[in-house]
N, C-alpha and C positions, 0 to 999 in steps of 0.2 A: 504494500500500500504506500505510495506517495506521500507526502507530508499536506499536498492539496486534496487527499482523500479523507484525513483526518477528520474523525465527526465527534463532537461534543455532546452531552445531556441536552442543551438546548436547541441543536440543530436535528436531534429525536422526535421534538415533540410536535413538530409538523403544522399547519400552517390551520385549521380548525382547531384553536383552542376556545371557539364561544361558549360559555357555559360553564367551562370547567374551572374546577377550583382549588383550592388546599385551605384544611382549615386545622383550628382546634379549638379549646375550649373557651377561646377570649376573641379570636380572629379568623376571619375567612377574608383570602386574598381571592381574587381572578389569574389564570396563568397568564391572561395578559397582559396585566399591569406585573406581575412579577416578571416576566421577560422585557418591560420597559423599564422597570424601577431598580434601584440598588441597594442592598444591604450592607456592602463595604464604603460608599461613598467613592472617593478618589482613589481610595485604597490601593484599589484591584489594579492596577502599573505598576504599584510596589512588587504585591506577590507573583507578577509575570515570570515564569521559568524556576518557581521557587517550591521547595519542599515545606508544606503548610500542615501545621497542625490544628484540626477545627476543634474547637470546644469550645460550644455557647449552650445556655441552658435550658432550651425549649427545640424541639422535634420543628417547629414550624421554621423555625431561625437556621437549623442546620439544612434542613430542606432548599432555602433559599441561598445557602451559602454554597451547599452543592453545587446547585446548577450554574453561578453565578464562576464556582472555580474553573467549575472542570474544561478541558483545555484552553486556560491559561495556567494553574499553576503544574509545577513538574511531577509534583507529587502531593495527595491529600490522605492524612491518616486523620478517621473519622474516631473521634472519642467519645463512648457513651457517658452518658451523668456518671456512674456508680465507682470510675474508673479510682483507682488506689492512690490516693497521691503519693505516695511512697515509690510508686514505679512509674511518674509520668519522666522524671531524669532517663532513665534507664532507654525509655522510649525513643526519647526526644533525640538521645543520641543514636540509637539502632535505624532510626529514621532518618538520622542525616535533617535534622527539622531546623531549616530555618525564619521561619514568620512561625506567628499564632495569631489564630483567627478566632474573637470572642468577645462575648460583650459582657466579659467581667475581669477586664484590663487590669487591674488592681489583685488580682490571683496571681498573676504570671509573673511578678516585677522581677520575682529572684530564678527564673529559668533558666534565665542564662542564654537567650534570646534575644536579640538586637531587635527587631521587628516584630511588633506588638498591633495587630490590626483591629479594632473595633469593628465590634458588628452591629446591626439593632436590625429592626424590622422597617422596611423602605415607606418614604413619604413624602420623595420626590420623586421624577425622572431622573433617572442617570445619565450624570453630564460627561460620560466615559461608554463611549460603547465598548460591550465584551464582545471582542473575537476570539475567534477560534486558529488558539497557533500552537499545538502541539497534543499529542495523545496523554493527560493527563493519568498518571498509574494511583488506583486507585488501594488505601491502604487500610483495613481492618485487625481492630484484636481478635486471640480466639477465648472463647470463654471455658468455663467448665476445669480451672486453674488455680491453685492458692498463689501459685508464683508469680512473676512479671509472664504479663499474657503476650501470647505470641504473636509478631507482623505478619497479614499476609498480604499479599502484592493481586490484584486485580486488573485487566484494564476493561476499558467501559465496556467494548465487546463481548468479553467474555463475561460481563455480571449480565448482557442485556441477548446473550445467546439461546436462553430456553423463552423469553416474550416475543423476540422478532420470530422468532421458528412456529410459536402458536400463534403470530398473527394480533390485528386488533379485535378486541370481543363483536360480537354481531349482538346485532340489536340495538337498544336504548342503552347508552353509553355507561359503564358499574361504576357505583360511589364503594370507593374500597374503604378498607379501613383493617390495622391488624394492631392484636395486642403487644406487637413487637418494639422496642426502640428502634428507629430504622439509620440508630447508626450502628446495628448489628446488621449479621449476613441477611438473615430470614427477614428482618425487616425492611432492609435496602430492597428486597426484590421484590415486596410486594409495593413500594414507594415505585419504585423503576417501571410496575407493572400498569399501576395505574396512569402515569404520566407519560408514558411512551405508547398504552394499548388503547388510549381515547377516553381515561373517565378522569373523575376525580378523586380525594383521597380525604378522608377524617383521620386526623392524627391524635393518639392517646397522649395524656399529661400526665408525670410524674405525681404518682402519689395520690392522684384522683381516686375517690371510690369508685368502686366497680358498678355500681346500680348507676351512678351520676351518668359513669362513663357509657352504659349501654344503652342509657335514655337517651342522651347526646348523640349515638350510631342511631336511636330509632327518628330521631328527630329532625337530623342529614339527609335520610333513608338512604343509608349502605345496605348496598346488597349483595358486596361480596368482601368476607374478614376472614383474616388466616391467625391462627395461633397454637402455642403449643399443646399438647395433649392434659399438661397441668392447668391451663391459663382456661382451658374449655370446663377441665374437672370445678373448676372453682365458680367458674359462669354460673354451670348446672345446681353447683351446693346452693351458688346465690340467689336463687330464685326470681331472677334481673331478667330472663331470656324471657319471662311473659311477655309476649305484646311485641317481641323484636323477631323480624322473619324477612332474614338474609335468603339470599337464591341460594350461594355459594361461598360453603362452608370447607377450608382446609385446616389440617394441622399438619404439622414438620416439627423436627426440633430435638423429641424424643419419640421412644416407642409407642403408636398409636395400637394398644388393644385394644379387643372388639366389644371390649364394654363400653369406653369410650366412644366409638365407632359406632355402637347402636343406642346408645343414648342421646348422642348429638341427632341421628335420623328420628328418635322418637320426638325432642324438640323441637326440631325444624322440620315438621314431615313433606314440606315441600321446596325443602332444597337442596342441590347436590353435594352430599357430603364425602369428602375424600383424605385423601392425606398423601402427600408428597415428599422427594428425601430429597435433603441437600447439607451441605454442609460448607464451612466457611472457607476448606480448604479444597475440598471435590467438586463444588459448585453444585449445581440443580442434575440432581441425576434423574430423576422419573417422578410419575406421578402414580397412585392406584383409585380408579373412582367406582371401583366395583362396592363398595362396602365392608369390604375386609382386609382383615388386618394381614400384616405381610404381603408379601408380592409374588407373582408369579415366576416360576422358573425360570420363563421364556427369555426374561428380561436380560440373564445372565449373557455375557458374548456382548455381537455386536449390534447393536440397538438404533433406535431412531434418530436422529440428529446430532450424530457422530458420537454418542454416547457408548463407550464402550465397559462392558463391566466383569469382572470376574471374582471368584470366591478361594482364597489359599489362607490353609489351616483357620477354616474359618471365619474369617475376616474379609468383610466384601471391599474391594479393589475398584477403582474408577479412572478411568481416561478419557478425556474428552475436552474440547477448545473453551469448557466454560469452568472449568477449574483454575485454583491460583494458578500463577507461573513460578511463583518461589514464597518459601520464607525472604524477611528481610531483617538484617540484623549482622554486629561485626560476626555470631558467633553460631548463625542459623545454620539447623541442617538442612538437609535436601528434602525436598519436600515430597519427590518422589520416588519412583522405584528405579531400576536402569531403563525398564520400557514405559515408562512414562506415568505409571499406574499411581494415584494417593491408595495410598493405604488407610482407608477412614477409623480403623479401630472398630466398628460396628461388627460384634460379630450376630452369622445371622446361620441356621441350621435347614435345611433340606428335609421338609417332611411330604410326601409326595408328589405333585406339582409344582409346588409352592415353600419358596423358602420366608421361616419367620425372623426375625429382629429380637434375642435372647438377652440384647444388653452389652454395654461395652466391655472391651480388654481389661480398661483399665480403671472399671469398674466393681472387678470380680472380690468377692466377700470371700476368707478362707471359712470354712466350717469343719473340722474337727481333721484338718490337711484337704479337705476335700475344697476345690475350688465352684462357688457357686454366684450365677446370676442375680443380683436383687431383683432384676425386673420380671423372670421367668416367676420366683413366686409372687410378685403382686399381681400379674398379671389373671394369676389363679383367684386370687383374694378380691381385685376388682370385678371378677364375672359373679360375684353374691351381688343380688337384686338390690341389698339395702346398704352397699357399699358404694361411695363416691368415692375413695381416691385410699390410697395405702402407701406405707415407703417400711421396706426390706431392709434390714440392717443385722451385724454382727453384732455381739454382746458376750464380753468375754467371761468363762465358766471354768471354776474349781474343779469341775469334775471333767468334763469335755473339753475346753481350753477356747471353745467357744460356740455361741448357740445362735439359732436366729431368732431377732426380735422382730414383731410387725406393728407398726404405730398404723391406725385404721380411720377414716371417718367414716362416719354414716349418713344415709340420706335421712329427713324426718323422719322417713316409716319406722326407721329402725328404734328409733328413743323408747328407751325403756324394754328394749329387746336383747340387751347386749349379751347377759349369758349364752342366753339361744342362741344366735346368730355367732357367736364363741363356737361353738362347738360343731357350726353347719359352717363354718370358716375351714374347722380344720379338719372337717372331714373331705370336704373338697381336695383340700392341700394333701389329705392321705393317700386319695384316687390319683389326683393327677402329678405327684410330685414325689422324689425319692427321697425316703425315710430323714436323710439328713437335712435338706430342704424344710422339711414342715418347720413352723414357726413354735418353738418351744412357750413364746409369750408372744400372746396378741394385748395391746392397751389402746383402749377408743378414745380418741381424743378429737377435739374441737374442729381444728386444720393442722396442714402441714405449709411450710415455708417454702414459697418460689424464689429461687436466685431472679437477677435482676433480669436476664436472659429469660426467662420465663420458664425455666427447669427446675423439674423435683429439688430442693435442697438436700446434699445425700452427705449429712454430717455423722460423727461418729457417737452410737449410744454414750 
């Protein structure tokens, strides 16, 4: 590709943007005034050719910083709110970062950063037109990490390879919306989805309650929201999904079991419910909208839109043009195999047709030496009728050296059921799960804890 082929975020979103919008819970812009208006002011000459770190404090703010960077500056590494200040140094240098883009100037004095750009939300024309002069490398943390989280390297093609290949939606143009930060993977792609596939997008606010937040999606009228398999668990506990009826419901992120799976179809009985995989390092490998959990054989090999995929010891394998290109960092390894393959960690097991998702590598609980899935048994624990959600953990034992505990919620029906449902827990767990597996202590508690990323919290008893 030429350096005159180069195409930007903004030279995506194609010349009907009437109508559509970006909002959240204080503001709704027009795309067309955010493609006339500016967020940096004169700024953006500054960061021309320059390695940029964004942190501003609102989903809305970073949305419009995006489009606003992407080709002109060299590199953008997108930082969620929750990020550790302990490891934004660590960052800044594996990044090579020189500006910072935010509209909370007065955080950054001691970075160590010459170039400090303010942002705010636009309310003039911008007296700077942005061009499009270079393929901006787009740069993401990975989560699921106690330590400094890892860089990965993107460019706009490959995060926007699985929306140009499905095309813009048909019909009446979707109001998206996902329970994602969209300056994570999962949520960047459903941001990229809406804005490049023809609709609009409702963006989530830190910290908002979740009834507020889904009155806000009915009010929009979104009709199509993606989230994780926990982020949905907690919808259903909250009893917020009355009165909200989206066409098109996905989740990604973690393991979507088929409790989940047929719960969301009971809620929403008229819209397609699915779940797709991706990852911040493999990129968007496939979708399943059949209804069920796990995915078909078929998929394995070489697949639809250059998506190749294969399964060693275990562990399913991805190649394909919309995965990173590299870690970034002085001290990063290779991100993939010698034939190009990421190794995602997701292992996943071959039961007749169809292979399931048993839970990660490096996720495994020892049990008495025995290596065991947390998610294989919730998954058991979640298919009880009066169960919303569960988390698998080890709990160390005088006698065994260690046991499994299961922390459990329940839906209302269950209240005041809880020995019964004790005991029709673990007879489930006897049928379908090997003696060591069974949960030696199940405890019912209230909820359980989503990382910021919107996954299980999977802390140690």
């Amino acid at each position: 590709m030429s350096p005159r082929e180069v195409f930007a975020l903004r030279d995506y979103l194609g010349p009907e943007l009437k109508g559509r919008t970006l909002s959240d819970a204080r503001h709704l812009l027009s795309l067309t005034d955010i493609l006339s208006q500016t967020c940096l002011s004169d700024r953006v000459r500054e960061l021309a050719g320059r390695s940029v770190l964004l942190s501003v404090s609102g989903q809305l703010l970073a949305a419009l910083a995006m489009i606003e960077l992407d080709g002109v500056a060299r590199r953008m590494l997108l930082c969620p709110p929750d990020l550790n200040p302990d490891h934004i140094q660590a960052l800044i240098e594996d990044a090579d970062i020189e500006a910072i883009v935010t509209d909370e100037p007065r955080r950054w004095t001691d970075a160590g950063v010459y170039l400090i750009a303010g942002a705010h939300l636009p309310e003039e024309p911008a007296k700077v037109a942005v061009k499009t002069e270079r393929a901006t490398e787009w740069l993401m943390l990975t989560s699921g990490t106690s330590g400094v989280p890892k860089i990965v390297g993107h460019t706009l093609e490959g995060l926007c390879g699985a929306i140009v290949a499905d095309g813009p939606a048909s019909g009446t143009p979707p109001v998206w919306a996902t329970f994602y930060d969209i300056r994570r993977y999962g949520g960047l792609q459903i941001f990229l989805r809406a804005i490049i596939g023809g609709g609009s997008m409702v963006l989530s606010e830190v910290g908002e309650p979740l009834a507020d937040q889904v009155a806000r999606l009915r009010e929009r009228g979104v009709t199509h929201i993606s989230g994780t398999p926990s982020h949905w668990r907690k919808l259903l506990m909250s009893g917020a999904a009355a009165g909200f009826s989206p066409r098109y419901v996905r989740l990604s992120g973690e393991i979507a079991d088929q409790a989940v799976l047929d719960g969301l179809a009971q809620a929403f009985p008229n819209a397609s419910v699915g779940h797709a995989y991706a990852s911040t390092e493999a990129g968007v490998g496939f979708a399943v909208n059949d209804g069920r959990e796990g995915f078909p054989a078929s998929l394995i090999g070489e697949g639809r839109d250059g998506v190749e995929m294969k399964v060693v010891d275990g562990s399913l394998r991805i190649r394909s043009k919309r995965s990173a290109h590299a870690y970034v960092g002085k001290h990063a390894a290779a991100l993939t195999d010698r034939d190009g393959f990421v190794d995602t960690g997701d292992m996943v097991e071959l039961r007749g047709d169809r292979y399931y998702f048993v839970g990660r590598r490096g996720g495994i609980i020892n049990i008495g030496g025995l290596k065991v899935h947390p998610e294989e048994i919730e998954a058991v624990i979640n298919a009880h009728a009066e169960v919303r959600m569960s988390r698998a953990k080890s709990r160390r034992s005088p006698i065994t050296g260690s046991i499994v505990v299961a922390d459990v919620v329940l839906t209302a029906d269950g209240s005041g059921r809880e020995k019964e449902i004790r005991e029709e827990i673990l007879g489930q767990c006897r049928v379908a799960l090997a003696s060591h597996k069974v949960p030696a202590v199940i405890r019912f508690v209230e909820a359980l804890d989503v990382t910021p990323a919107g996954k299980l919290a999977r802390s140690d008893a």
